[in-house]
N, CA, C and O atoms as CSV, one atom per row, in Angstrom:
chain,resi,resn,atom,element,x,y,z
A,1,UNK,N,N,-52.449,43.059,8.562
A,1,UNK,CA,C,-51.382,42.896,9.534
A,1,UNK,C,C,-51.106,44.261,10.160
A,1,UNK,O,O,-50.693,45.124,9.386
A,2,UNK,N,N,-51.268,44.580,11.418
A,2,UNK,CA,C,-50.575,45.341,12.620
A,2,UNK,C,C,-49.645,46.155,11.992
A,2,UNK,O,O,-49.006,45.430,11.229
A,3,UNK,N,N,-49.084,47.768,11.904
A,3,UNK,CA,C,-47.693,47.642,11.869
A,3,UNK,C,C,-47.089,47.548,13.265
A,3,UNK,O,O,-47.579,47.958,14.317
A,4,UNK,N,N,-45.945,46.935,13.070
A,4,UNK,CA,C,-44.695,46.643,14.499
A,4,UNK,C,C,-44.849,48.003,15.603
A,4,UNK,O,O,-44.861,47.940,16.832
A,5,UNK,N,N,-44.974,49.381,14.632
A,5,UNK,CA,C,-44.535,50.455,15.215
A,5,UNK,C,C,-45.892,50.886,16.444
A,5,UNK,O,O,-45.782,51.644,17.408
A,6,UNK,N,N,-46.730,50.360,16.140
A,6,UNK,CA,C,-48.352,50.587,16.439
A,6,UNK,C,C,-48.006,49.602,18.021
A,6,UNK,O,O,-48.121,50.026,19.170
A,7,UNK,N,N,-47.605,48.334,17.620
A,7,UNK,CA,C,-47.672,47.775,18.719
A,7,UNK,C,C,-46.503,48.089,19.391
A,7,UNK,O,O,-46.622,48.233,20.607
A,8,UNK,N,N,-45.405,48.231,18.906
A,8,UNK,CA,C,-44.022,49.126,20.072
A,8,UNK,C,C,-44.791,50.043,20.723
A,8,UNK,O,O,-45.003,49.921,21.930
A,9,UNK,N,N,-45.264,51.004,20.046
A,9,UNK,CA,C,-45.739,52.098,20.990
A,9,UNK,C,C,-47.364,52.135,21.434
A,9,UNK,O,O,-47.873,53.237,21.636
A,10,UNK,N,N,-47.986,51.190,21.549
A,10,UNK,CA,C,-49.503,51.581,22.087
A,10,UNK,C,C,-49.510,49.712,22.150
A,10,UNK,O,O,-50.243,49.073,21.394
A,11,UNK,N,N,-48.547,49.007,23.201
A,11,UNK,CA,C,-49.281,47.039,23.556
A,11,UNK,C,C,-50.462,47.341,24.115
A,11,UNK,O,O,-51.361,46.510,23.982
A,12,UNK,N,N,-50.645,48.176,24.617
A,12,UNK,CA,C,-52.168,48.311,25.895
A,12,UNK,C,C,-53.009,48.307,24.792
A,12,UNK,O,O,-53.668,47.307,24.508
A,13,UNK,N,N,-53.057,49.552,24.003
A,13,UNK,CA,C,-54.121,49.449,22.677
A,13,UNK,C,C,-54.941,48.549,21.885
A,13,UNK,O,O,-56.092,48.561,21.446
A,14,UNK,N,N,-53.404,47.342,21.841
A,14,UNK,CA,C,-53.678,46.391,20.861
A,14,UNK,C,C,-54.433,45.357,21.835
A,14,UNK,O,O,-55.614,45.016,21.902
A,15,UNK,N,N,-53.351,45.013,22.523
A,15,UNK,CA,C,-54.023,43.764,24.035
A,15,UNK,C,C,-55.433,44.199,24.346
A,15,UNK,O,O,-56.212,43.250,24.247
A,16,UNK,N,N,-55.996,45.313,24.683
A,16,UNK,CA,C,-57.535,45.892,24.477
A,16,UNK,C,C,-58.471,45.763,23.361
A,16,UNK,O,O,-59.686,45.668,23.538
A,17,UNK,N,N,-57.935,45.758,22.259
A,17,UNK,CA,C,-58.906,46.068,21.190
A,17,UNK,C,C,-58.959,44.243,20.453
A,17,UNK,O,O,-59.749,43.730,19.660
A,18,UNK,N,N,-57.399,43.534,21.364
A,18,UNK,CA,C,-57.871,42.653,20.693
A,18,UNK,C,C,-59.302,41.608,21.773
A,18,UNK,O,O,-60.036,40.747,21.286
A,19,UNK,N,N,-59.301,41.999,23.022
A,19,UNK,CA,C,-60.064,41.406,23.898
A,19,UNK,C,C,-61.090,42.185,23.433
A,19,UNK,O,O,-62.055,41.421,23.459
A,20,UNK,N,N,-61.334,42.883,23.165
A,20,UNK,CA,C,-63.017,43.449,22.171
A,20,UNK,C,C,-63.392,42.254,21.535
A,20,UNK,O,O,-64.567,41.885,21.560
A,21,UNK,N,N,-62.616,41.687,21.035
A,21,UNK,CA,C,-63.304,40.934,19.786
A,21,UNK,C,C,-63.240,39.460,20.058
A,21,UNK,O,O,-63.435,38.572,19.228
A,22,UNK,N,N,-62.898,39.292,21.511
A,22,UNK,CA,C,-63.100,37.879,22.367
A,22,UNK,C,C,-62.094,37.116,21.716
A,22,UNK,O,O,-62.325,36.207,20.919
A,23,UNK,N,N,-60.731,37.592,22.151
A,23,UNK,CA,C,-59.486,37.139,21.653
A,23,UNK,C,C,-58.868,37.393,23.029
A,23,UNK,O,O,-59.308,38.155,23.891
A,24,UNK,N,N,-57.846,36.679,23.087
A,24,UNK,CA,C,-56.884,37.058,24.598
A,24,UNK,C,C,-55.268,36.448,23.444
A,24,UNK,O,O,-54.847,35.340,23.110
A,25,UNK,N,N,-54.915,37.585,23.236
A,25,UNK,CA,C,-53.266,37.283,22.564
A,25,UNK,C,C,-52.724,38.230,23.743
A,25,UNK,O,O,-52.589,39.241,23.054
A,26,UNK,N,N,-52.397,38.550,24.773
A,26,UNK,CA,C,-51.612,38.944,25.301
A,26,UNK,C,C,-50.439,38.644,25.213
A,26,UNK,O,O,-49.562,39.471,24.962
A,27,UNK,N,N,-50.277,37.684,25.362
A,27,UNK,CA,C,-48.955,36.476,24.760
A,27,UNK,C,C,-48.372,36.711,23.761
A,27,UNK,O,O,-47.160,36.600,23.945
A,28,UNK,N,N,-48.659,37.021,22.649
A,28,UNK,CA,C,-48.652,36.526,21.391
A,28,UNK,C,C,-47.907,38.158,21.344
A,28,UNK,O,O,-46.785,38.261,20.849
A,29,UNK,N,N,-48.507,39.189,21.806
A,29,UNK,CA,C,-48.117,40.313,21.889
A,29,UNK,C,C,-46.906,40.961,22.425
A,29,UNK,O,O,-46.276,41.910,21.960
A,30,UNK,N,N,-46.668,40.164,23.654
A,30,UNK,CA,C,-45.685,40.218,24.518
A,30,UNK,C,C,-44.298,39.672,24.016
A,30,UNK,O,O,-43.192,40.132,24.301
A,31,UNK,N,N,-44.620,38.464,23.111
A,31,UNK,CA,C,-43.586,37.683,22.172
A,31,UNK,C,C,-42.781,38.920,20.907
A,31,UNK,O,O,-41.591,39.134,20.674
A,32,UNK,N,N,-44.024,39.518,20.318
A,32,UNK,CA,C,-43.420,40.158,19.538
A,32,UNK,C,C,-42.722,40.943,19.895
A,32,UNK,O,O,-41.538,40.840,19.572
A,33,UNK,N,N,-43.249,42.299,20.888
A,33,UNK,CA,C,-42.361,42.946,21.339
A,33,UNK,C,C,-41.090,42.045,21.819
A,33,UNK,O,O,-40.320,42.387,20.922
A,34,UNK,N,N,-40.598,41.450,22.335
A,34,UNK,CA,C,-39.556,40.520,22.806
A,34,UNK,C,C,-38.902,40.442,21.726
A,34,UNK,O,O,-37.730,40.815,21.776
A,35,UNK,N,N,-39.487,39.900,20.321
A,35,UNK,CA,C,-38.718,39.213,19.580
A,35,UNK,C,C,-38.186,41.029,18.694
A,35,UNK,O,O,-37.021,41.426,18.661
A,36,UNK,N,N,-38.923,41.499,18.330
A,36,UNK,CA,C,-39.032,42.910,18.037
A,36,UNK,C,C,-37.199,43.746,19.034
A,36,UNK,O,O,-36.202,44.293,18.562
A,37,UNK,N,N,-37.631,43.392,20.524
A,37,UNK,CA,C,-36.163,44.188,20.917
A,37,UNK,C,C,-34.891,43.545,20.373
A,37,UNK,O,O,-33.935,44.059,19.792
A,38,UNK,N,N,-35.191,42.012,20.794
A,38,UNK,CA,C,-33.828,41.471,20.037
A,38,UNK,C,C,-33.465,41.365,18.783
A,38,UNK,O,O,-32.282,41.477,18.460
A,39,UNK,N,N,-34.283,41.169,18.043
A,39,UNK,CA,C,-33.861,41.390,16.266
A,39,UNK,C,C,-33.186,43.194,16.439
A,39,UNK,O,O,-32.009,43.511,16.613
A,40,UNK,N,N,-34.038,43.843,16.352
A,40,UNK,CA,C,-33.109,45.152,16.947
A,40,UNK,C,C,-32.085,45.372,17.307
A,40,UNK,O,O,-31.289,46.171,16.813
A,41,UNK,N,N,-31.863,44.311,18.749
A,41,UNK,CA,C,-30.751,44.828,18.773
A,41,UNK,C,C,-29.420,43.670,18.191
A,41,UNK,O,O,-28.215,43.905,18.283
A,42,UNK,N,N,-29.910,42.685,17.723
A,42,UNK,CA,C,-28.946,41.706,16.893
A,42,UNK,C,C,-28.391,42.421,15.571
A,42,UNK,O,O,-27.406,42.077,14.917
A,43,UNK,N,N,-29.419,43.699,15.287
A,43,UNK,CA,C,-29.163,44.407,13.796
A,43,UNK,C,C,-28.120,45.606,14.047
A,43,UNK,O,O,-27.276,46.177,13.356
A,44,UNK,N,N,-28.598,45.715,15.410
A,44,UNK,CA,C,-27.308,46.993,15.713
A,44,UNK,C,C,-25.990,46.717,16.087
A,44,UNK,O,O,-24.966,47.392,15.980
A,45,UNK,N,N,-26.223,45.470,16.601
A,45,UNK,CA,C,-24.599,44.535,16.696
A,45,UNK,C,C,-23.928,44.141,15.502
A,45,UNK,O,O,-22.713,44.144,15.308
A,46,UNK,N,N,-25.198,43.668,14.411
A,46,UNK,CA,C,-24.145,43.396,13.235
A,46,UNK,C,C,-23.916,44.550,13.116
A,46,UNK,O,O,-22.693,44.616,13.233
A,47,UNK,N,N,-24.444,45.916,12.894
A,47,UNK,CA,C,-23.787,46.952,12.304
A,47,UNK,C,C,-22.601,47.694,12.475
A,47,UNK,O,O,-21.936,48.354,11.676
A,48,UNK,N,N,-22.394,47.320,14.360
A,48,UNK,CA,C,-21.219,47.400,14.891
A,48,UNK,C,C,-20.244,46.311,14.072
A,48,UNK,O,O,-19.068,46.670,14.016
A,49,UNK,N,N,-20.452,45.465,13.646
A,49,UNK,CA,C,-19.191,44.271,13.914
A,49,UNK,C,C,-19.277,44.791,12.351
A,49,UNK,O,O,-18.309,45.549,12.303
A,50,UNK,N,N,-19.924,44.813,10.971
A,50,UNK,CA,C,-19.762,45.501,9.642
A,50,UNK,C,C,-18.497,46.711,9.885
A,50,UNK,O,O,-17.372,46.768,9.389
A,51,UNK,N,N,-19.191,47.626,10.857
A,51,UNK,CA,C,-17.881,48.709,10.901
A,51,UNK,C,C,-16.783,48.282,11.198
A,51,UNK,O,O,-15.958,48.516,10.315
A,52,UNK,N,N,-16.257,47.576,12.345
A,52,UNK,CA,C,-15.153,47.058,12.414
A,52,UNK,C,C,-14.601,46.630,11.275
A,52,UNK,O,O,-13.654,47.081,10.631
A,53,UNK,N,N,-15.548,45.381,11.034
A,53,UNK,CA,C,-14.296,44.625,9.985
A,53,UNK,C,C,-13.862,45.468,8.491
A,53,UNK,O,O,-12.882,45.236,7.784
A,54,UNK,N,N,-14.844,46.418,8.302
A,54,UNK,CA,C,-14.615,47.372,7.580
A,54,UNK,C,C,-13.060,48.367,7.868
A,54,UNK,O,O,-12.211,48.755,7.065
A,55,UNK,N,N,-13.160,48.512,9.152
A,55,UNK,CA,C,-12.149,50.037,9.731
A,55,UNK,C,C,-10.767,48.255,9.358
A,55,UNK,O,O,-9.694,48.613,8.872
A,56,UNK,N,N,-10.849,47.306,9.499
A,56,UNK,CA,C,-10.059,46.361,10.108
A,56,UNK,C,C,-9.242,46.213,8.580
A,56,UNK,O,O,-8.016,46.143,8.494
A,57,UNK,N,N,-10.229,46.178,7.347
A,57,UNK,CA,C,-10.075,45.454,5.717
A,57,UNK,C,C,-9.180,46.688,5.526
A,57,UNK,O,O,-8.200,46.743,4.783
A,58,UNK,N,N,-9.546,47.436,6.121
A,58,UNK,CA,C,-8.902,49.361,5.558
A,58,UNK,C,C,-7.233,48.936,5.678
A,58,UNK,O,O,-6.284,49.113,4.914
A,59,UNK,N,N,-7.351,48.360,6.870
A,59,UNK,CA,C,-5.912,48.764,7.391
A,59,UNK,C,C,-5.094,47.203,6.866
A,59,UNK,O,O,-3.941,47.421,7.239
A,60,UNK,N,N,-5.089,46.309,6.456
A,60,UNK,CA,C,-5.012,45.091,5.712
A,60,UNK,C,C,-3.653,45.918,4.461
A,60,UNK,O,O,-2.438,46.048,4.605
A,61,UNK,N,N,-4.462,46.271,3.455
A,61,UNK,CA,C,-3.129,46.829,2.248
A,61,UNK,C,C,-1.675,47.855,2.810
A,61,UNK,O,O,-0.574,47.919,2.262
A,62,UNK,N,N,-2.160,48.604,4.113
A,62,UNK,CA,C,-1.071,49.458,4.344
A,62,UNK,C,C,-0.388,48.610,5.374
A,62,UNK,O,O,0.811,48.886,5.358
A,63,UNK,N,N,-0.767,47.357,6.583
A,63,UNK,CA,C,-0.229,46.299,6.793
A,63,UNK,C,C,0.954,45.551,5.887
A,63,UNK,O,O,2.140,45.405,6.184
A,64,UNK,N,N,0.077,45.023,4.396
A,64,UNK,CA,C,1.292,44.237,3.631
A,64,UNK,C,C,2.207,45.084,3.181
A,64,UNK,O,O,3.360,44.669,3.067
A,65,UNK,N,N,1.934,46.247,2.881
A,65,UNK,CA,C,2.965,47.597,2.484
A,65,UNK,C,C,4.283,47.482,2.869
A,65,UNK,O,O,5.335,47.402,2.235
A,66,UNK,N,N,3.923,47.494,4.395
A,66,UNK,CA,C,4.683,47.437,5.109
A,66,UNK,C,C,5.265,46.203,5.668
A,66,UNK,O,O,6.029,46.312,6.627
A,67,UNK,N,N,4.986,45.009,5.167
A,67,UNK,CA,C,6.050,43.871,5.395
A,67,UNK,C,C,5.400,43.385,6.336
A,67,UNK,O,O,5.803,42.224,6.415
A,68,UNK,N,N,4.306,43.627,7.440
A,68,UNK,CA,C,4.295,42.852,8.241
A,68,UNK,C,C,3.417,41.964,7.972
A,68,UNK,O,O,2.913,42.019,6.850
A,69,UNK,N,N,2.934,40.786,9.005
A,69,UNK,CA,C,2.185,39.457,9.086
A,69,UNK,C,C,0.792,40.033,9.175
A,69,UNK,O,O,0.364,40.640,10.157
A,70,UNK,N,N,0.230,39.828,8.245
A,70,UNK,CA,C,-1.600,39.761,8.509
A,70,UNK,C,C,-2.445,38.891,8.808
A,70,UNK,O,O,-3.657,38.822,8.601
A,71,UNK,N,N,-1.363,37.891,9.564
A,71,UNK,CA,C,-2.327,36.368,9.300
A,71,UNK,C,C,-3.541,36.697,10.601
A,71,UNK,O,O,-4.696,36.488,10.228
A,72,UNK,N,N,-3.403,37.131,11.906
A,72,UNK,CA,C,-3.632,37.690,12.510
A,72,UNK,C,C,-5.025,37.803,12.411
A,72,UNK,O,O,-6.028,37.278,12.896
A,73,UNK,N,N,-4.686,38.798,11.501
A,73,UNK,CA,C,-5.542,40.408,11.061
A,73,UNK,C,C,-6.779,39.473,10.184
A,73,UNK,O,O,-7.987,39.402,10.407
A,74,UNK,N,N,-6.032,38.879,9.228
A,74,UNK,CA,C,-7.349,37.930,8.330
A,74,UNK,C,C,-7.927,36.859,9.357
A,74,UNK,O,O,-9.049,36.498,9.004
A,75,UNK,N,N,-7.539,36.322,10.381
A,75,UNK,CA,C,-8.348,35.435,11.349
A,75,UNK,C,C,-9.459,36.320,11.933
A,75,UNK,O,O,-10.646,36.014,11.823
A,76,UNK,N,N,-9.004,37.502,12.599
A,76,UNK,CA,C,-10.199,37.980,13.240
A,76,UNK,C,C,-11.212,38.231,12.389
A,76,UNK,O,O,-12.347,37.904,12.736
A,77,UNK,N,N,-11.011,38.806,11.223
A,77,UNK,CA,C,-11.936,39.665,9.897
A,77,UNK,C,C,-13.108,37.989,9.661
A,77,UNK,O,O,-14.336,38.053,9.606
A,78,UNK,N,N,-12.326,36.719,9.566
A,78,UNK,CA,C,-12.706,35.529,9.054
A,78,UNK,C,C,-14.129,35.355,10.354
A,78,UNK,O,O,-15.249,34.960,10.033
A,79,UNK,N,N,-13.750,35.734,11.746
A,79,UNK,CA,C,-14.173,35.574,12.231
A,79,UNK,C,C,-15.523,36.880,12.544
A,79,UNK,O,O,-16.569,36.614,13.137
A,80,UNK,N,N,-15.268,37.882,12.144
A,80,UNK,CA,C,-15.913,38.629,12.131
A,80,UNK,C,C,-16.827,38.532,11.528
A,80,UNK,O,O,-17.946,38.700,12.013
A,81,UNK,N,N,-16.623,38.247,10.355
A,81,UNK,CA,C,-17.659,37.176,8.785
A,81,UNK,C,C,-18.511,36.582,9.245
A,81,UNK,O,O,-19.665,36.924,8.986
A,82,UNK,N,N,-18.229,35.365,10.183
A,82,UNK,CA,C,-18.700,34.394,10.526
A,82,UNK,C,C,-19.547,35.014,11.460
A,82,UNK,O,O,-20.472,35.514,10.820
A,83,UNK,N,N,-19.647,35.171,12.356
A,83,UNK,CA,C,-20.282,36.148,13.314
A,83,UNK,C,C,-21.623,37.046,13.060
A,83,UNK,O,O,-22.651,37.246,13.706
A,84,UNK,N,N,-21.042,37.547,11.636
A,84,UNK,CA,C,-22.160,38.396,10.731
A,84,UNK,C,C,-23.156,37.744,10.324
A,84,UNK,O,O,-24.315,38.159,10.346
A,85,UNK,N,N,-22.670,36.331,9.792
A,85,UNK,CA,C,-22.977,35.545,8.790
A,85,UNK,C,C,-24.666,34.970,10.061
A,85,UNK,O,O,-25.894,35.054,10.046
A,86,UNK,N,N,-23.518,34.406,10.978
A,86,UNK,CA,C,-25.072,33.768,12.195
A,86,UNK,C,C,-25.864,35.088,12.632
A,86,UNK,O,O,-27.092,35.001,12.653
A,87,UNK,N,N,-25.302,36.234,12.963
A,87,UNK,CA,C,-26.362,36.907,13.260
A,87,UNK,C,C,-27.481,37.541,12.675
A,87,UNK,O,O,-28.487,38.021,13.197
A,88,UNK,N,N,-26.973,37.421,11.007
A,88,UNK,CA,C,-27.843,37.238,10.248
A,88,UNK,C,C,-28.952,36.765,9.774
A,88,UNK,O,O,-29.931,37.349,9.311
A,89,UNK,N,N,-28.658,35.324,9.968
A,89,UNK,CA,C,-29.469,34.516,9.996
A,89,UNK,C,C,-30.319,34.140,10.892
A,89,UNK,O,O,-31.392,33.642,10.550
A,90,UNK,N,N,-29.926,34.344,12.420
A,90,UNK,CA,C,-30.663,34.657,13.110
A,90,UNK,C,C,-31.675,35.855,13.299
A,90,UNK,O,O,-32.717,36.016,13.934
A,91,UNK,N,N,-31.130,36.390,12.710
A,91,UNK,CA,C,-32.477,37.804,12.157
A,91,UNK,C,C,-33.651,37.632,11.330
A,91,UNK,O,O,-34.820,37.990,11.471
A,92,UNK,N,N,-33.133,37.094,10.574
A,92,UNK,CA,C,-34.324,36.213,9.249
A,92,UNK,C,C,-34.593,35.059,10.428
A,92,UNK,O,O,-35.688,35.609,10.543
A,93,UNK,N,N,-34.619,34.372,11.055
A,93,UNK,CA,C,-35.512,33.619,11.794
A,93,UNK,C,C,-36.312,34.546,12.708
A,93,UNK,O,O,-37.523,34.492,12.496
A,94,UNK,N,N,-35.861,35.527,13.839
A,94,UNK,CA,C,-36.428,36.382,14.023
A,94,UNK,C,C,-37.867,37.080,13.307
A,94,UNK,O,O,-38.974,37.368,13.763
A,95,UNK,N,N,-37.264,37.179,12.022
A,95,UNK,CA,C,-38.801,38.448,11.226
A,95,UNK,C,C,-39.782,37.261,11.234
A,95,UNK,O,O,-40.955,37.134,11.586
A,96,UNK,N,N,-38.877,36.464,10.724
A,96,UNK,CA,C,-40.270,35.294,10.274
A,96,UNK,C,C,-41.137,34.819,11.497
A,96,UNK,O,O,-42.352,34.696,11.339
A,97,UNK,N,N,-40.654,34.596,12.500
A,97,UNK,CA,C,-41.375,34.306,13.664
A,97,UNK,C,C,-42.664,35.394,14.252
A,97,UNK,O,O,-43.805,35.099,14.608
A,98,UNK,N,N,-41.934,36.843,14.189
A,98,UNK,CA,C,-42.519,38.021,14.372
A,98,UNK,C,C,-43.834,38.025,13.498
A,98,UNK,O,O,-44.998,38.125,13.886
A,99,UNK,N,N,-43.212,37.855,11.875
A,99,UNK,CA,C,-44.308,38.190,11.052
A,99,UNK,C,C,-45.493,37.269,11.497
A,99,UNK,O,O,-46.631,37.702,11.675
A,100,UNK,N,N,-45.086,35.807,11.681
A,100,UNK,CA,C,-46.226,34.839,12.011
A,100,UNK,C,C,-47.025,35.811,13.060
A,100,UNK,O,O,-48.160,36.165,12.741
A,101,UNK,N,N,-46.561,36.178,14.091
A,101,UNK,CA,C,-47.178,36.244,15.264
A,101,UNK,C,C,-48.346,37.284,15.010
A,101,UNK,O,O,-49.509,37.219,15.409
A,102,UNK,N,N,-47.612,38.455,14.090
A,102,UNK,CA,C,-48.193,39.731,13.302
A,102,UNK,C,C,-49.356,39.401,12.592
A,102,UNK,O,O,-50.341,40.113,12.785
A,103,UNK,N,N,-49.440,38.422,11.777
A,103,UNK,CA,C,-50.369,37.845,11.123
A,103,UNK,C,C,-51.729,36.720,11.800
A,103,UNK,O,O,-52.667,36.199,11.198
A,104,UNK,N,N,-51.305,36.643,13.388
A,104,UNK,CA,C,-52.132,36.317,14.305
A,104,UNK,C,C,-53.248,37.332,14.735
A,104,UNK,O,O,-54.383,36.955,15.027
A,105,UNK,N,N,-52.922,38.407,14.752
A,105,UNK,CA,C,-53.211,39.272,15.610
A,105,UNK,C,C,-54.769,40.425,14.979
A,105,UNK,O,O,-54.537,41.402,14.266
A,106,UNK,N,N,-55.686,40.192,15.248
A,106,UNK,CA,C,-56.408,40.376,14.243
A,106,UNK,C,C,-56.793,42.110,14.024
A,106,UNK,O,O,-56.777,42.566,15.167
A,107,UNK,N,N,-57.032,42.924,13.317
A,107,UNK,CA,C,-57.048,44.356,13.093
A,107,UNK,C,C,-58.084,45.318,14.423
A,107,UNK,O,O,-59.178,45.045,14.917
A,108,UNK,N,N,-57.201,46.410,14.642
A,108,UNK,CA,C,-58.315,47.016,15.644
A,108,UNK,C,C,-59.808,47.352,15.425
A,108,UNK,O,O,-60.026,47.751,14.281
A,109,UNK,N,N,-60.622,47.306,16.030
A,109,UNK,CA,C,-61.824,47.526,15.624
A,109,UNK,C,C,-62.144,49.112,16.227
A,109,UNK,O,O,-61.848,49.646,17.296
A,110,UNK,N,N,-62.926,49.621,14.959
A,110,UNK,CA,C,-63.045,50.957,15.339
A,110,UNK,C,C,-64.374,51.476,17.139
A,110,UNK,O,O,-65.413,50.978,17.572
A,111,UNK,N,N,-63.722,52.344,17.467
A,111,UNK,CA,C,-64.234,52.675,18.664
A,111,UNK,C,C,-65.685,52.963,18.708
A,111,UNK,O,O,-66.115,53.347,19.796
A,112,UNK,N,N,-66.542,52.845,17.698
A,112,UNK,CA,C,-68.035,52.990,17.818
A,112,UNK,C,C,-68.394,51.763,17.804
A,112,UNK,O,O,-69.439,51.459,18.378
A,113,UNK,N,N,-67.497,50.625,17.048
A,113,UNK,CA,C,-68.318,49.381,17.220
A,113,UNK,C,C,-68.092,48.888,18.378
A,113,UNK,O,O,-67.009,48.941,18.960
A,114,UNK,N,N,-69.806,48.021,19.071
A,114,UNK,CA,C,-69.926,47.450,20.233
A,114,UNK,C,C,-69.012,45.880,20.540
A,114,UNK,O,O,-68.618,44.925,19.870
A,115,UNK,N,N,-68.988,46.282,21.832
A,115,UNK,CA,C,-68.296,45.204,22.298
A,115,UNK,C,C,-69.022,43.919,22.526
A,115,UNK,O,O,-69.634,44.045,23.587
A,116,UNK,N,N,-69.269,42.515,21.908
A,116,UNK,CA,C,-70.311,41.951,22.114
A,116,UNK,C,C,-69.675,40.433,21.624
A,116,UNK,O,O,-68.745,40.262,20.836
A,117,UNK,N,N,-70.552,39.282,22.414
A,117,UNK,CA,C,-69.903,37.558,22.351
A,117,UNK,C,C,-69.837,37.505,20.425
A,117,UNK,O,O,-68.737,37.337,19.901
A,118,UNK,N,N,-70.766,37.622,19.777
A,118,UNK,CA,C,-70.943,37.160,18.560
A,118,UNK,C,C,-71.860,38.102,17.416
A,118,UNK,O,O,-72.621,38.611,18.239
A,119,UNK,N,N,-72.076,38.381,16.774
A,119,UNK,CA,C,-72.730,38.950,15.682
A,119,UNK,C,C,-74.312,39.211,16.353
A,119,UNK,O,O,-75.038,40.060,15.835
A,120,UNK,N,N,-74.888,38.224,17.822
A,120,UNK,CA,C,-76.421,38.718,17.422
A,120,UNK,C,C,-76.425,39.394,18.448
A,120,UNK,O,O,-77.473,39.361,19.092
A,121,UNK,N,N,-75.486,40.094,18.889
A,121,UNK,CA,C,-75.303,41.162,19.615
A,121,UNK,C,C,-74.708,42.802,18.635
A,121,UNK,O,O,-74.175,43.848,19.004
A,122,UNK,N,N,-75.106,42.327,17.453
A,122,UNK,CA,C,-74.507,44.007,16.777
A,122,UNK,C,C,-75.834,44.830,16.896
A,122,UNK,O,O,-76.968,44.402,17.115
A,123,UNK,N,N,-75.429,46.068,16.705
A,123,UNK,CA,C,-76.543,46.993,16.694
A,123,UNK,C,C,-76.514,47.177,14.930
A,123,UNK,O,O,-75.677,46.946,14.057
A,124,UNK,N,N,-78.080,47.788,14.961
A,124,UNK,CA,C,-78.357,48.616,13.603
A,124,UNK,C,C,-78.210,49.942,13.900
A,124,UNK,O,O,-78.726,50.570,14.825
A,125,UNK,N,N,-77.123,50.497,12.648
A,125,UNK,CA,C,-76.937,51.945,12.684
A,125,UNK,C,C,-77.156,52.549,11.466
A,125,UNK,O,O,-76.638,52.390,10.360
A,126,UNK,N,N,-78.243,53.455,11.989
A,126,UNK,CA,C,-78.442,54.157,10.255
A,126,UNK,C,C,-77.654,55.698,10.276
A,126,UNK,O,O,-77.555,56.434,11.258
A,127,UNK,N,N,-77.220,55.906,9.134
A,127,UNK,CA,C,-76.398,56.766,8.564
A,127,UNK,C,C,-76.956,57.633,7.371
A,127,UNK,O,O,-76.227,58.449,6.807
């Protein structure tokens, strides 16, 4: 399997090396990256909405301290949860989709071997 980071930074590479080997995933490539930005950035949103409800739980005990109503305060946090909870899970659908696609994609072939329809096109190379 590909790493992610190979195909973030070099799709031309991969989309090339995989048409070497009489494959056309362009697609398949284009998906990941796609699915690759949004899991990303679904992970940096939960991490935003973690801090909040974190800075939010902080301020909860010096709230009742002080006598006032938290009902408020525990709805948004409830909702904040919830929020976490789907974007979560939508992340784990995310990898898994990715990984499939990752596991499509077949390994680069090194730059001395020929480009050719099937096997009775390889060369003999002695070493």
């Amino acid at each position: 399997m590909l790493d992610i980071r190979l195909i973030r930074e070099n799709p031309d590479l991969v989309k090339d090396a995989v048409k070497r080997r009489n494959g056309n995933l362009d697609a398949a490539v284009d998906e990941i990256l796609e699915i690759d930005a949004k899991r990303r950035e679904i992970s940096t949103q939960n991490d935003q909405l973690r801090n909040q409800q974190k800075t939010i739980s902080k301020q909860i005990p010096q709230l009742k301290k002080e006598g006032k109503d938290i009902s408020e305060i525990m709805e948004s946090t409830k909702k904040l949860s919830d929020t976490i909870a789907e974007n979560t899970k939508m992340v784990s659908q995310l990898e898994a989709r990715q990984r499939e696609l990752l596991l499509s994609i077949p390994n680069i072939p090194h730059a001395s071997v020929p480009t050719g329809v099937d096997d009775t096109q390889n060369t003999d190379m002695r070493h």
